[in-house]
Short mmCIF file of the C-alpha atoms (twelve columns), coordinates in Angstrom:
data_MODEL
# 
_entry.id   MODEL 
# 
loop_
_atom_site.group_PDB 
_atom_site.id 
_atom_site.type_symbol 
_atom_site.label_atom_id 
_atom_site.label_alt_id 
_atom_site.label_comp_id 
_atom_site.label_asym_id 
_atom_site.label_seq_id 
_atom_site.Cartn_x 
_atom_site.Cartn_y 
_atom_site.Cartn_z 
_atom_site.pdbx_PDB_model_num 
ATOM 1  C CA . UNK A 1  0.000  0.000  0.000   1 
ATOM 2  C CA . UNK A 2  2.089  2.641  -1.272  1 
ATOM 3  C CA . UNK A 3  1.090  6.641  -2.081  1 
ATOM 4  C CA . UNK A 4  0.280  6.076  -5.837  1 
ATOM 5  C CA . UNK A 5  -3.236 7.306  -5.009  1 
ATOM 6  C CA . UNK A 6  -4.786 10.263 -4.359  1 
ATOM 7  C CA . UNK A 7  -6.628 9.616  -1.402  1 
ATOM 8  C CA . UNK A 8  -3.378 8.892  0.170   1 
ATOM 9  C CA . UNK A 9  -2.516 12.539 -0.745  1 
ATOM 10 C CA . UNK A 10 -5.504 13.880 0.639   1 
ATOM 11 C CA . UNK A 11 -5.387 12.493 4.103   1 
ATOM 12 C CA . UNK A 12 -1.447 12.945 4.408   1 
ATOM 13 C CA . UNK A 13 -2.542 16.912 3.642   1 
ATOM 14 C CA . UNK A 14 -5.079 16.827 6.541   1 
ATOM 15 C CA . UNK A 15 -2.721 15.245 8.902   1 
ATOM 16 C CA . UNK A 16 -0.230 17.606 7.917   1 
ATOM 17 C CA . UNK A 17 -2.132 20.711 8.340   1 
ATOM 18 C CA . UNK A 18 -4.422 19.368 11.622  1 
ATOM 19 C CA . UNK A 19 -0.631 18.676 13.690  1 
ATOM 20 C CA . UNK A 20 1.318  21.677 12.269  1 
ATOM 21 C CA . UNK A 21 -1.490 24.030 11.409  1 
ATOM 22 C CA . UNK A 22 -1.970 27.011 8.682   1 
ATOM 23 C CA . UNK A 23 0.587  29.765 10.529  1 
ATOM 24 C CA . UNK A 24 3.521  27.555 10.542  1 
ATOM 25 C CA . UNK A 25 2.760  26.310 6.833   1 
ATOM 26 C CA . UNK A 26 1.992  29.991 6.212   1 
ATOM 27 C CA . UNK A 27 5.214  30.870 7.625   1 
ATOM 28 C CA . UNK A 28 7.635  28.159 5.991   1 
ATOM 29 C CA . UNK A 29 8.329  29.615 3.116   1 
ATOM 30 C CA . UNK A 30 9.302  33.034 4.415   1 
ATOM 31 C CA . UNK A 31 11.782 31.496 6.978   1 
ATOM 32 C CA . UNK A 32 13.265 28.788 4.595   1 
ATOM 33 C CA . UNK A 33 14.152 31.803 2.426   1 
ATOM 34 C CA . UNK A 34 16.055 33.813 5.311   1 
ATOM 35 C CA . UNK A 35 17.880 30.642 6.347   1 
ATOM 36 C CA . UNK A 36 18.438 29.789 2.483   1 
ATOM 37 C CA . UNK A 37 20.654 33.614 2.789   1 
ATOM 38 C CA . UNK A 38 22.129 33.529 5.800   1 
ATOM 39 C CA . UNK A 39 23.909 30.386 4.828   1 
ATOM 40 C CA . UNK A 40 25.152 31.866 1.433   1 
ATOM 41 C CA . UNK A 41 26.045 35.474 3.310   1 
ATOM 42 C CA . UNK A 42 27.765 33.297 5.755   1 
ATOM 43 C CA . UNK A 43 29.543 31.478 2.785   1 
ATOM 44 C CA . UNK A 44 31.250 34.274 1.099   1 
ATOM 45 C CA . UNK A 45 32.199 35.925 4.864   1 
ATOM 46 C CA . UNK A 46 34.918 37.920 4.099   1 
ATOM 47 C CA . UNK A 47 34.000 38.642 0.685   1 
ATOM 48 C CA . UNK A 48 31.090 40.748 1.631   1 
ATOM 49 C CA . UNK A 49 33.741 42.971 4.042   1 
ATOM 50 C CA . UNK A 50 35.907 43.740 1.725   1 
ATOM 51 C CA . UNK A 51 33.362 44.618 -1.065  1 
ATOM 52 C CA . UNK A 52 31.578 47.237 1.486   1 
ATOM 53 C CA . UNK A 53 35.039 48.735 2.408   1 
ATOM 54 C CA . UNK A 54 35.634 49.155 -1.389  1 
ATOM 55 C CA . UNK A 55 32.417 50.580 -1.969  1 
ATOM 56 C CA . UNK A 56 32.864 52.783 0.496   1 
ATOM 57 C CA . UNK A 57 36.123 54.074 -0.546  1 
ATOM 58 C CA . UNK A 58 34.866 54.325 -3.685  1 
ATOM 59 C CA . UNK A 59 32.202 56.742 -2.500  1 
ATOM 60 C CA . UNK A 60 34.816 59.195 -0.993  1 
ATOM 61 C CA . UNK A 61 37.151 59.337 -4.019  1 
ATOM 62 C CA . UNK A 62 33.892 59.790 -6.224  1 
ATOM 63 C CA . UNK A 63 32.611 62.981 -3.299  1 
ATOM 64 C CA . UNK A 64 36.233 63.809 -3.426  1 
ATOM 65 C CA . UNK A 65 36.614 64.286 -7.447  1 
ATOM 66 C CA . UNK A 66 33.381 65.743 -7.587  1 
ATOM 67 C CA . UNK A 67 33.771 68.699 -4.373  1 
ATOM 68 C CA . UNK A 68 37.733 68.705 -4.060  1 
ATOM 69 C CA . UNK A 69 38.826 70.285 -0.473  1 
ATOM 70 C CA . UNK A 70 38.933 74.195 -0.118  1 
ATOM 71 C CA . UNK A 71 42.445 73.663 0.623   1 
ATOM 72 C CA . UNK A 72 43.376 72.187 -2.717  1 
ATOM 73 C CA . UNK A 73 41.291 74.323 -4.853  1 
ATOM 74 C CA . UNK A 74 42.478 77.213 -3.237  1 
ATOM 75 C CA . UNK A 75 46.771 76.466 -3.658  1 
ATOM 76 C CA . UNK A 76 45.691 75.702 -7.065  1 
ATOM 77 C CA . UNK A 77 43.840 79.791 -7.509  1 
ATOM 78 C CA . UNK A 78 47.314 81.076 -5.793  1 
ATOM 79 C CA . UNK A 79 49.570 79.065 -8.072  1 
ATOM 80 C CA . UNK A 80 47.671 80.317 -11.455 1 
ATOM 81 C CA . UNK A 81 48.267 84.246 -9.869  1 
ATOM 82 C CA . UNK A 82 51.524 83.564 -9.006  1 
ATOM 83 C CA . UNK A 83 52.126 82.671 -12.394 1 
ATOM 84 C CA . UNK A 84 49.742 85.328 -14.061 1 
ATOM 85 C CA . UNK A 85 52.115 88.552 -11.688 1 
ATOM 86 C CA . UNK A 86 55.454 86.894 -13.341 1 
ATOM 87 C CA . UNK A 87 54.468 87.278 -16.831 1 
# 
């Protein structure tokens, strides 16, 4: 007696859902997902430090390019008048 029919099916479903009931089922998928990316965040480890670090420095050189520091803009104004009074 084996579960090649579909009664079978039927009352392993109602079994299933009378012990565990609809909010766990409900909620399986959901936490098997989590668990499913944990494990693969938890796999690479490392990797994922080192890619926010470079992200992040990334970031700064990109601010950095795009709104140098006062300081260097400004030795940059005094070196093109220095130049300008000599000629």
């Amino acid at each position: 007696m084996g579960f090649d029919s579909f009664w079978h099916w039927i009352i392993l479903l109602v079994i299933v859902l009378l012990v565990f009931g609809t909010k766990k089922i409900r909620n399986l998928g959901p936490d098997l997902g989590a668990a499913i990316r944990d494990f693969k965040k938890s796999l690479g480890g490392e990797d994922d430090a080192k890619q926010k670090e470079d992200e992040a420095r990334r970031k700064v050189d990109e601010q950095l390019r795009a709104d140098p520091p006062a300081g260097a803009s400004a030795s940059t104004t005094q070196s093109q008048r220095d130049s300008s009074e000599t000629k």
